[in-house]
N, C-alpha and C positions, 0 to 999 in steps of 0.2 A: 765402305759399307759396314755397318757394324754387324757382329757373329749377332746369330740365334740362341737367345739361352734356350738351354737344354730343360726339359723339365724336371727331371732328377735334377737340375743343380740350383735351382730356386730355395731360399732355404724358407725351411717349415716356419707356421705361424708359430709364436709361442703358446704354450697351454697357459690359458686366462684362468684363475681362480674366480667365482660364483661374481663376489664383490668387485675385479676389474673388470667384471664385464656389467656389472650395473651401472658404473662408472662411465661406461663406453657410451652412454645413449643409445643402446640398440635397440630398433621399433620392435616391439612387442606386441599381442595383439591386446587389443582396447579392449575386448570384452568377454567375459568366460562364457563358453558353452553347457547348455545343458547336458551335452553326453558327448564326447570327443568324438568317439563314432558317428551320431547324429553329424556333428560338424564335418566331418570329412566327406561324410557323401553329399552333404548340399553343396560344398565348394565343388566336387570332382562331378555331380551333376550341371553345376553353373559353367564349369568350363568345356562339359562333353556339348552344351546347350550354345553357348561362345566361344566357339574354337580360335577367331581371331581378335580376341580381347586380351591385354597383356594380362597380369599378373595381381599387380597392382589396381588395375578395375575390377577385376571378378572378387576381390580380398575385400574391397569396398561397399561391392553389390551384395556381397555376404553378410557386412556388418549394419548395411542399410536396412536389410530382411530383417536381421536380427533384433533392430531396432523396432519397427512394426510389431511384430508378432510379442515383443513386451508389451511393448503400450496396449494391445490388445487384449492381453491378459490382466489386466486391471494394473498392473504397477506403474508407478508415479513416473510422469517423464513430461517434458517441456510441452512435445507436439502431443500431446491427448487431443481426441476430435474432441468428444463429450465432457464436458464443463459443471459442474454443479454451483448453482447460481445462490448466493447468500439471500434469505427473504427479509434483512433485518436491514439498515444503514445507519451509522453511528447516529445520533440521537441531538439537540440542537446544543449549542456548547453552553456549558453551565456558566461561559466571561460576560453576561447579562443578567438584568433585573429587569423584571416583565411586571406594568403596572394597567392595569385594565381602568380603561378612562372612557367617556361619553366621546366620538366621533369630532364635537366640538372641542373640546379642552385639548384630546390629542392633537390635533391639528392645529390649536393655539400654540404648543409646547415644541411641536417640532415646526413651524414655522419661525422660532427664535430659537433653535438647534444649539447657535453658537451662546447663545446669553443664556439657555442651558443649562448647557455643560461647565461654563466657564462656573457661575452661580450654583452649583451641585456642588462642585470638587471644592471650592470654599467653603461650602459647609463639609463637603469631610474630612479637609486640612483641620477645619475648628475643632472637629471631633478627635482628632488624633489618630483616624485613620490610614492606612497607606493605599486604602481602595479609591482609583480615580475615574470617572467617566469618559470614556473617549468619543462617545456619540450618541445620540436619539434619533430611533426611527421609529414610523410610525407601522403598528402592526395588528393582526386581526381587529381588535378592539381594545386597543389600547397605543400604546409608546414600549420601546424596548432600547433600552442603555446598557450599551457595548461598556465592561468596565474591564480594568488589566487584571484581575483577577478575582475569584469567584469572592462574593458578598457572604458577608456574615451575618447574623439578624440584628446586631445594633449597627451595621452599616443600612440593612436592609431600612432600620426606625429612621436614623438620618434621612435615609433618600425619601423615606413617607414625607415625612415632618419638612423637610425642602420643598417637596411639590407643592402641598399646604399650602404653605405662607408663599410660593413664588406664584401658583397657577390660580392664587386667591379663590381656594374650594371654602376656606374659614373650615372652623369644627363641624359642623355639622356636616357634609359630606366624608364620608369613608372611600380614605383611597388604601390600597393594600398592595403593597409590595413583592413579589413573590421573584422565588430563581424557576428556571424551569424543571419540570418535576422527573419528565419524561428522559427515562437512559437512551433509544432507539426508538426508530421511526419504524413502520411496518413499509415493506418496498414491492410496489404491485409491482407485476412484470407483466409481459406480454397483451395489455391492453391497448386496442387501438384508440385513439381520441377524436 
């Protein structure tokens, strides 16, 4: 059976300097109190109120509290109840050219979508362009062509002058070409439909 060590003969911890003991990982607490005093009597109330809760729960339930009662006071924290809602939402992307057409024409131009696009992007190749179409849809009053990036105004003149001569308008009809103008959308909330 082995002896009892004595407690006088345990030998002492070494004295840590500040740095080996940051070294050490010792848990520390997470969060600074607004008055040290304050903190001590809300811990030695939680544990007069949980006399059989270890140490480690009441040390918890203190930083839980402490949690709340920020968020309450206006500072930034993940679980905030209250929300403040943006009224604006980014605006429609400026990678199309928006061309207002008669009901009829649009509906001729996007029902040959592929013959198109294909017949666009050759004329912007011709032009010396790097602006290519990737689609046609049809939209409010008009067509709207997805392109890989934003339109300049002599790509803008190409895509007229294509439509022209493909959707056979001839001169005398004015078609106009436009990007969209709008940065943001206005975003109703809370209406029912």
């Amino acid at each position: 059976m082995p002896q009892p060590v004595l407690l006088a003969s345990k030998p002492k911890p070494k004295a840590k300097s500040f740095a080996q003991a940051a070294k050490a990982n010792i848990p520390g607490p997470k969060f600074a109190p607004a008055s040290p005093h304050e903190d001590f009597l809300h811990l030695l109330q939680l544990k007069e109120a949980f006399p059989n809760l270890s140490q480690a729960t009441i040390i918890f339930m203190h930083q839980a509290s402490l949690g709340v009662a920020r968020a309450s006071q206006g500072s930034p924290s993940r679980h905030s109840v209250s929300r403040t809602f943006k009224m604006t939402t980014q605006g429609p992307t400026r990678h199309q050219v928006l061309i207002p057409l008669t009901p009829a024409t649009a509906k001729m131009v996007v029902a040959n979508a592929a013959l198109a696009v294909e017949s666009c992007n050759k004329s912007l190749v011709s032009a010396r362009s790097k602006l290519r179409v990737e689609s046609v849809h049809k939209v409010w009053d008009g067509i709207s062509m997805s392109t890989n990036s934003v339109a300049s105004a002599a790509e803008l003149e190409v895509i007229k002058q294509w439509l022209k001569k493909t959707a056979g308008l001839g001169e005398i009809t004015e078609v106009e070409s436009h990007l969209p103008q709008s940065k943001s959308f206005l975003k109703v909330l809370g209406i029912p439909y």
